[in-house]
C-alpha atoms as a printed R data frame, in Angstrom:
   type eleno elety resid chain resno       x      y      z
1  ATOM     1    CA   UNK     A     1   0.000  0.000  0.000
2  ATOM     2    CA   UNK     A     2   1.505  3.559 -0.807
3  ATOM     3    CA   UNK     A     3   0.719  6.664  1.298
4  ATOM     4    CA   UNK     A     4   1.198  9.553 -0.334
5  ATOM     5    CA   UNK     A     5   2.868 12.413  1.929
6  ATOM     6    CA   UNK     A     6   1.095 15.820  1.469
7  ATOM     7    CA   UNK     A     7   2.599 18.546  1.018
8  ATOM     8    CA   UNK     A     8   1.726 21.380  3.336
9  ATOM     9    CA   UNK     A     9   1.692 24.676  1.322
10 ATOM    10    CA   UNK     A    10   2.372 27.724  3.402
11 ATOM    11    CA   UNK     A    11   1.951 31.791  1.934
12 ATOM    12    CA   UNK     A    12   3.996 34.060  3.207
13 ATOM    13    CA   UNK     A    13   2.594 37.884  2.094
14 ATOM    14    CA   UNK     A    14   4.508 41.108  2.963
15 ATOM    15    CA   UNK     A    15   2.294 44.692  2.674
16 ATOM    16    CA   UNK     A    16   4.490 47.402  2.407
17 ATOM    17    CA   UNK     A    17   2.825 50.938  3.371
18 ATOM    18    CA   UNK     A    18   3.631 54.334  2.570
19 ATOM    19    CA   UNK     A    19   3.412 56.139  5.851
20 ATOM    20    CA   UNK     A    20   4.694 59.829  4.459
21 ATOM    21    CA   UNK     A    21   2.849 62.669  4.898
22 ATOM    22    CA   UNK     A    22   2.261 62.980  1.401
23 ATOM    23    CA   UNK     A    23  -0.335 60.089  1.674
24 ATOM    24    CA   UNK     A    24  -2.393 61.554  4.316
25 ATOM    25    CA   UNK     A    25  -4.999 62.253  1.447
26 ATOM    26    CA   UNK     A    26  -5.255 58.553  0.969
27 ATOM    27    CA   UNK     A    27  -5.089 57.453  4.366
28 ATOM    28    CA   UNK     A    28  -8.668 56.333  4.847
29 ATOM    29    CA   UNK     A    29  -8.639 54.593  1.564
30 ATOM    30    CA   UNK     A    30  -5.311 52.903  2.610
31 ATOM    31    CA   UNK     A    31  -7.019 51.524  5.870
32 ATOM    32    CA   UNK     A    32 -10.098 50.119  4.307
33 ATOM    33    CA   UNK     A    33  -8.031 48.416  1.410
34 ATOM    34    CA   UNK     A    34  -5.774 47.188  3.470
35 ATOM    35    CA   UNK     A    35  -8.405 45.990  5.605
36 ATOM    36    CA   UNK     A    36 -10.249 44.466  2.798
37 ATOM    37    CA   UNK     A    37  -6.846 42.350  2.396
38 ATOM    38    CA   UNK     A    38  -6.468 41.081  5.236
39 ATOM    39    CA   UNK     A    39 -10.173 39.815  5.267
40 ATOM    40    CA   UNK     A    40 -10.046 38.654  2.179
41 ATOM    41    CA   UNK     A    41  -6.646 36.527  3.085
42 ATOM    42    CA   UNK     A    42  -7.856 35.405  6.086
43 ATOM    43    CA   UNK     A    43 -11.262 34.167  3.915
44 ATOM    44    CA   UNK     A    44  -9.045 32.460  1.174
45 ATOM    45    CA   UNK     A    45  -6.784 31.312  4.252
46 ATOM    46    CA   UNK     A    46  -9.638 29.397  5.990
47 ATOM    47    CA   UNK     A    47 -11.421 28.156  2.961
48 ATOM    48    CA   UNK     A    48  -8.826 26.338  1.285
49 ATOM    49    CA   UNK     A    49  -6.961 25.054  4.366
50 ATOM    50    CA   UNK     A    50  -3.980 26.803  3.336
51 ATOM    51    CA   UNK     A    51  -1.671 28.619  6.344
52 ATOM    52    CA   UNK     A    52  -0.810 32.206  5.332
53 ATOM    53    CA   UNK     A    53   1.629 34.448  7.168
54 ATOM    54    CA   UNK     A    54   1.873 38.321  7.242
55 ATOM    55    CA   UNK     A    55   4.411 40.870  7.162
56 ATOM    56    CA   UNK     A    56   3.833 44.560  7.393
57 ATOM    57    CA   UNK     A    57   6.007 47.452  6.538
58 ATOM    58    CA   UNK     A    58   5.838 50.582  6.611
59 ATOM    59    CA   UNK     A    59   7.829 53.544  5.516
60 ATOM    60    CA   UNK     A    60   8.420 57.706  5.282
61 ATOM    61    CA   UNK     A    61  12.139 58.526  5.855
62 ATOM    62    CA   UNK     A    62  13.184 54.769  7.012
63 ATOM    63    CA   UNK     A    63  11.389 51.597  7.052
64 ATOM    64    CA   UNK     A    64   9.519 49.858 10.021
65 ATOM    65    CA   UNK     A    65   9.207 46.272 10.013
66 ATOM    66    CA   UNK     A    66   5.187 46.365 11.878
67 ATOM    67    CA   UNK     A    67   3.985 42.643 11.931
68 ATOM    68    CA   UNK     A    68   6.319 39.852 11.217
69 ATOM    69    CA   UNK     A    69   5.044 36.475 10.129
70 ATOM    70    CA   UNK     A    70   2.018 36.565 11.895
71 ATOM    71    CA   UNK     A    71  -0.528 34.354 11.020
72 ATOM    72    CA   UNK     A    72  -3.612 36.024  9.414
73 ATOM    73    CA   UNK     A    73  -6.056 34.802 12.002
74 ATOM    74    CA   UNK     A    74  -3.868 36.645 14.233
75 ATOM    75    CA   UNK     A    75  -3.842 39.792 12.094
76 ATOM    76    CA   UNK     A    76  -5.972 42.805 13.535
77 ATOM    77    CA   UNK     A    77  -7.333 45.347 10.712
78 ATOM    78    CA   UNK     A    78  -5.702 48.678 10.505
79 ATOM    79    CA   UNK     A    79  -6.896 51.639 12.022
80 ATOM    80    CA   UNK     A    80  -6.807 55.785 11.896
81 ATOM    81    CA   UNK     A    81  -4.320 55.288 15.069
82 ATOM    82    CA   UNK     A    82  -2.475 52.769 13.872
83 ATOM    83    CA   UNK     A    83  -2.043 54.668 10.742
């Protein structure tokens, strides 16, 4: 009898964010795509069995590394004061 060995597949995703003043015209759009994202990963995620980790960056003048490989379940949405 042959057992097959399955393969565990594993995303990693990395946002990276523009955190300059010069976006603070987009900033509520930013949140609620970003938010949209991570919902929609999270969906995808839990539908198809599949684990999915997330990095967040941000940057203006340097970068900031703000979540690292968390898992999206984990993953709280963005908000005006985290933003």
């Amino acid at each position: 009898m042959f057992i097959k060995d399955k393969m565990k597949l594993i995303n990693n995703v990395i946002i990276v964010l523009d955190d300059s003043g010069s976006m603070s015209c987009l900033r509520e759009i930013v949140i609620q795509k970003y938010n949209e994202i991570i919902a929609d990963l999270r969906t995808n995620a839990n539908q198809s069995g599949q684990e999915t980790f997330l990095s967040l960056y941000t940057f203006h003048s340097n970068s900031t590394l703000r979540i690292c490989q968390s898992n999206i379940n984990r993953v709280k949405g963005l908000s005006r004061n985290d933003y």
